[in-house]
C-alpha positions in Angstrom: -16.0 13.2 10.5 -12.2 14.6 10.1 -9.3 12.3 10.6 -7.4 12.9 13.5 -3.9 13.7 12.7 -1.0 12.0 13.9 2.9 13.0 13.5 4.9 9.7 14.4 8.7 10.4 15.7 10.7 7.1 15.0 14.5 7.3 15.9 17.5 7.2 13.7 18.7 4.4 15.9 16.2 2.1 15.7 16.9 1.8 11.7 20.1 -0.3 11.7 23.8 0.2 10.9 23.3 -0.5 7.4 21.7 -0.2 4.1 20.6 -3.1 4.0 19.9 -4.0 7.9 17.6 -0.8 7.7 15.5 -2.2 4.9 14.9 -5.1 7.1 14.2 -3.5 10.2 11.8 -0.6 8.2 9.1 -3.5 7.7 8.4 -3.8 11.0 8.3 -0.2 11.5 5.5 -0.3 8.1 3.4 -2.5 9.8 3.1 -0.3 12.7 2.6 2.6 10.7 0.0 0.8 8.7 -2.1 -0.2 12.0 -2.4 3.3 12.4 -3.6 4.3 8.9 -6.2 1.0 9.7 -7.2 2.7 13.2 -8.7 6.0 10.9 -5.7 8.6 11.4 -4.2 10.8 8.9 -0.5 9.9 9.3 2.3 12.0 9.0 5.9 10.7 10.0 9.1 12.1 10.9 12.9 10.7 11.8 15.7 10.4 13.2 19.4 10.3 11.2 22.0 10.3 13.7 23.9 7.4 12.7 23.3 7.6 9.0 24.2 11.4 8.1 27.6 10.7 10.4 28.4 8.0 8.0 27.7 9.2 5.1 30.0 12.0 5.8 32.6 10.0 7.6 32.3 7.8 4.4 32.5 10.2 1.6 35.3 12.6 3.8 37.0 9.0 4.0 36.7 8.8 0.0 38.0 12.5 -1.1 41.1 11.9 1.4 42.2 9.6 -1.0 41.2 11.0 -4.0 42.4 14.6 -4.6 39.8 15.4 -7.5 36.9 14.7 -5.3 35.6 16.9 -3.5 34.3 17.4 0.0 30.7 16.8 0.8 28.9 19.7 3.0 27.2 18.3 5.8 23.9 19.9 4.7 23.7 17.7 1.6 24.7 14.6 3.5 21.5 15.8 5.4 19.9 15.9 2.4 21.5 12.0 1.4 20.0 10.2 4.2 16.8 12.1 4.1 16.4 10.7 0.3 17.4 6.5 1.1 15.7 6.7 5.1 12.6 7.7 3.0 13.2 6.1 0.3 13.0 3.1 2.6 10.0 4.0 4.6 8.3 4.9 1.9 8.4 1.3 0.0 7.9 -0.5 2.8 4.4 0.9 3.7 3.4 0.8 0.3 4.0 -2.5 0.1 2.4 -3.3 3.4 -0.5 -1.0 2.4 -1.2 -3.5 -0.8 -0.8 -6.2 1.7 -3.6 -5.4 3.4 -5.3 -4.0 0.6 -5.9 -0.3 1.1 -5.3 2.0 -1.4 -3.3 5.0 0.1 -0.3 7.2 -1.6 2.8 7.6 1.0 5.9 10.0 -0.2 9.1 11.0 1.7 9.5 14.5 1.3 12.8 16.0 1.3 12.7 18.7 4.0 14.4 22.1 5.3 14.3 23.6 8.9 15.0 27.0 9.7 17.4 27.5 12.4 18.7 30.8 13.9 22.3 31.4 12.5 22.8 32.9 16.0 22.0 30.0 17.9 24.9 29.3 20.9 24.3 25.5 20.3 26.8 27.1 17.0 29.6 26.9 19.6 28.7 24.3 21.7 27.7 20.9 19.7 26.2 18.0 20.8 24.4 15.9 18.6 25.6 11.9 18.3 26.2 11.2 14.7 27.7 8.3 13.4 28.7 5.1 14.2 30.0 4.2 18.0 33.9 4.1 19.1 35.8 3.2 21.5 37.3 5.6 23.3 40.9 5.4 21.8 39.3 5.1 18.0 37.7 8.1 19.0 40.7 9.8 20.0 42.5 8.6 16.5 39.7 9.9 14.5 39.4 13.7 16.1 43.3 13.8 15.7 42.5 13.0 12.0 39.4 15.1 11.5 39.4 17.7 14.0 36.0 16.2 14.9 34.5 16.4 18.7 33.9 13.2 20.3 31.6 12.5 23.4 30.9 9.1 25.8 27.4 8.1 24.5 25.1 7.1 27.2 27.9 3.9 28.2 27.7 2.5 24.9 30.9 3.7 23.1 32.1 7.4 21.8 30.5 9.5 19.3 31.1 12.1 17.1 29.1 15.2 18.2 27.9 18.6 16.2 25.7 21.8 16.7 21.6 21.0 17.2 20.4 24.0 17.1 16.6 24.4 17.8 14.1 24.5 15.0 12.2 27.8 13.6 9.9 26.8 11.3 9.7 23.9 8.5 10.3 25.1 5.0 7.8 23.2 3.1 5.0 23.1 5.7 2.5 24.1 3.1 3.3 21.7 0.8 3.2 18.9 3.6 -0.5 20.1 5.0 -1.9 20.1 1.2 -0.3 16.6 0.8 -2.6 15.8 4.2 -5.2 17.0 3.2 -5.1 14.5 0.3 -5.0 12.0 2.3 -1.7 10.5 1.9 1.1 9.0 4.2 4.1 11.8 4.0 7.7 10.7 5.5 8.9 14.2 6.6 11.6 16.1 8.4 13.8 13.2 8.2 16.5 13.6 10.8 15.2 17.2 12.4 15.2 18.5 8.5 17.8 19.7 6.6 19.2 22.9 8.9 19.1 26.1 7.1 19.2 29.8 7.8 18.0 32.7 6.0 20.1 35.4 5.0 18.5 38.2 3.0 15.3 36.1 2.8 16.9 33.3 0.8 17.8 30.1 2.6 21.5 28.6 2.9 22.2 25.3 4.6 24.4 24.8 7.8 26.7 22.2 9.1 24.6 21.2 12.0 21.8 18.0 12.9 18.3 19.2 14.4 16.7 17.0 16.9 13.9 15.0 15.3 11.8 15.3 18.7 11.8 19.1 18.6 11.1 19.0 15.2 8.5 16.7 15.0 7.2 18.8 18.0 7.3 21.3 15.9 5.7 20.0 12.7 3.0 18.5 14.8 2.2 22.1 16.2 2.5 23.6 12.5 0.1 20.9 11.1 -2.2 21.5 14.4 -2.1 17.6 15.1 -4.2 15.7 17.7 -1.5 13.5 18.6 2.4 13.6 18.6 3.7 10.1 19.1 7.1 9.0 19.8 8.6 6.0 19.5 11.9 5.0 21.5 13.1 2.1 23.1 11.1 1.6 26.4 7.3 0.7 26.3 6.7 3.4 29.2 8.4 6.6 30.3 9.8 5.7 33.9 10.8 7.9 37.0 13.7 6.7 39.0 15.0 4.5 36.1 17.1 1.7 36.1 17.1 1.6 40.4 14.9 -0.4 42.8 12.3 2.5 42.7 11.6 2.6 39.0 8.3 3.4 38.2 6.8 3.4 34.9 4.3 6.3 33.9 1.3 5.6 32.6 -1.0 9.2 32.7 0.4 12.6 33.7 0.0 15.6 33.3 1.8 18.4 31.6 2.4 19.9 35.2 3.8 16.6 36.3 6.3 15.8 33.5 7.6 19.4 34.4 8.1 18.3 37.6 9.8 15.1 37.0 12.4 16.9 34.7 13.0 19.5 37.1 13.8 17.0 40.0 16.3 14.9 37.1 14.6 11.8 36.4 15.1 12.4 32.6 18.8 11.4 31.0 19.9 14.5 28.9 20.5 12.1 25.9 17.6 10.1 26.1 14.3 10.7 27.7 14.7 14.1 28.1 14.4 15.9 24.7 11.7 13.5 24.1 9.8 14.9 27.5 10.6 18.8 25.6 9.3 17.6 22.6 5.9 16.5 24.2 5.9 19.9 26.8 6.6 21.8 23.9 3.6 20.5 21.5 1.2 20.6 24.4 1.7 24.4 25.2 0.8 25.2 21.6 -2.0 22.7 21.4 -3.5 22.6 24.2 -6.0 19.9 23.2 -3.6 17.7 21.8 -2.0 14.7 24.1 1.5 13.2 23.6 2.4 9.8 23.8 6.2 8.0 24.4 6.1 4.6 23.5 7.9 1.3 22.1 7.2 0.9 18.4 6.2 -2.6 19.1 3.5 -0.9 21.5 2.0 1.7 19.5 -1.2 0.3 18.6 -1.9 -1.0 22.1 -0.5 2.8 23.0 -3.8 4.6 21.1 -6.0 2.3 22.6 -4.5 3.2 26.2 -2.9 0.2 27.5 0.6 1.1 27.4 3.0 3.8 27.2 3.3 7.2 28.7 0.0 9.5 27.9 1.3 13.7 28.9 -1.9 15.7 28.6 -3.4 19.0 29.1 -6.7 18.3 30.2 -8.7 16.4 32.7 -9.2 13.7 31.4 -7.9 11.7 28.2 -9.8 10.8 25.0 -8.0 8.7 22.5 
């Protein structure tokens, strides 16, 4: 009997403020990831970079201020930076939980490109959180500097923002469905992918930071998974959150997560790309089902005892 497949969205948040916090936290995420690989599913994951790609380039910008024969770094290959230690990262920690348990199973981070349009509007309009958090007059000091665009960050400080524009297609998708096929764990689309556009069919990179739900959305829909499952901070999706009405989710229905984001229960910078993400997978596979989660909860999540379940169907089969 085929594997089903499963594309695993973590966020760049969850993976620390350092190098070395990161390789800390990325255990934990391992183990969870390994519980999958134990439960029979071919595992494919994707993540976030937010914080990391904005200081990298904050850090190296920082560096050839004060040193005229250093250049500038493009934003693209900080991209590409974070992609390479975030995997690097993931990749070591679930091999060395797989040998903990004793399975014997390849993983490899794959360094990835997105196509974007080069005509996008989100081009003149950014919004992506990268980087670290300010306060407000930091923030102020720092876009005087830089010329950057700040924006408050869901109450928790100010944040440098850029262009996300939406993703076209993943560059090596091939190479990432052969790699499946194989059988092996493949870290993927770090941070939405590298953003790229094509001009005269060869590809050039852009200064800009995909979201890693759409993306993962998307490779999930390009690899024709069963399951797209993403991990945030909350066990369940909820309506009416963070009032004396909340109320946690447990099975809906693609009709019903429209309406819920129609009516505004879904923050713009939280929950709600993460409802896209899962609309948008679900309309190209039909059969699939979606699942928002804690990371802590994803096993209990496949066997249906917690987290949000979105779904096409009439009924659910995990």
């Amino acid at each position: 009997m085929n594997k089903k497949r499963i594309v695993v969205a973590l966020g760049g948040n969850a993976l620390g403020n350092s190098a070395q916090e990161q390789l800390n936290l990325v255990k934990k995420t391992a183990h969870t990831i390994v519980d999958l690989v134990e439960k029979n599913y071919n595992v494919i994951v994707g993540h976030g970079n937010g914080p990391q790609v904005g200081m990298i380039n904050l850090a190296l910008d920082e560096f050839s201020s004060n040193h005229s024969n250093i250049p500038n770094m493009p934003f693209p290959e900080c991209g590409a930076m974070s992609q390479g230690y975030i995997g690097y990262h993931l990749q070591q920690a679930i091999k060395n939980e797989l040998i903990n348990r004793n399975i014997k199973k390849n993983v490899v981070s794959l360094i990835t490109q997105t196509i974007v349009d080069k005509h996008d509007t989100a081009f003149d309009h950014p919004t992506k959180p990268v980087g670290s958090f300010y306060t407000k007059e930091q923030a102020e000091i720092i876009a005087k500097e830089k010329g950057f665009t700040f924006v408050e960050d869901a109450g928790r400080g100010y944040r440098r923002v850029v262009p996300s524009p939406s993703p076209q297609k993943i560059v090596e998708i091939g190479t990432i469905n052969d790699l499946v096929n194989s059988g092996d764990i493949v870290v993927t689309a770090g941070g939405g992918g590298i953003p790229v556009i094509e001009i005269d069919s060869k590809l050039s990179g852009v200064s800009a930071v995909i979201d890693k739900d759409k993306s993962c959305s998307l490779l999930a829909t390009s690899l024709k998974a069963d399951i797209l499952l993403i991990l945030t901070a909350v066990d369940f999706v909820y309506i009416n959150f963070n009032t004396k009405n909340q109320q946690a989710l447990s099975k809906i229905k693609v009709e019903e997560a429209l309406k819920y984001k129609n009516t505004g229960h879904f923050a713009k910078g939280s929950m709600l790309p993460k409802i896209d993400a899962c609309i948008d997978f679900l309309t190209q596979q039909p059969n699939g089902l979606a699942i928002i989660t804690s990371l802590e909860k994803a096993k209990d999540a496949l066997n249906g005892s917690v987290g949000t379940i979105i779904y096409n169907k009439n009924e659910v089969t995990l």
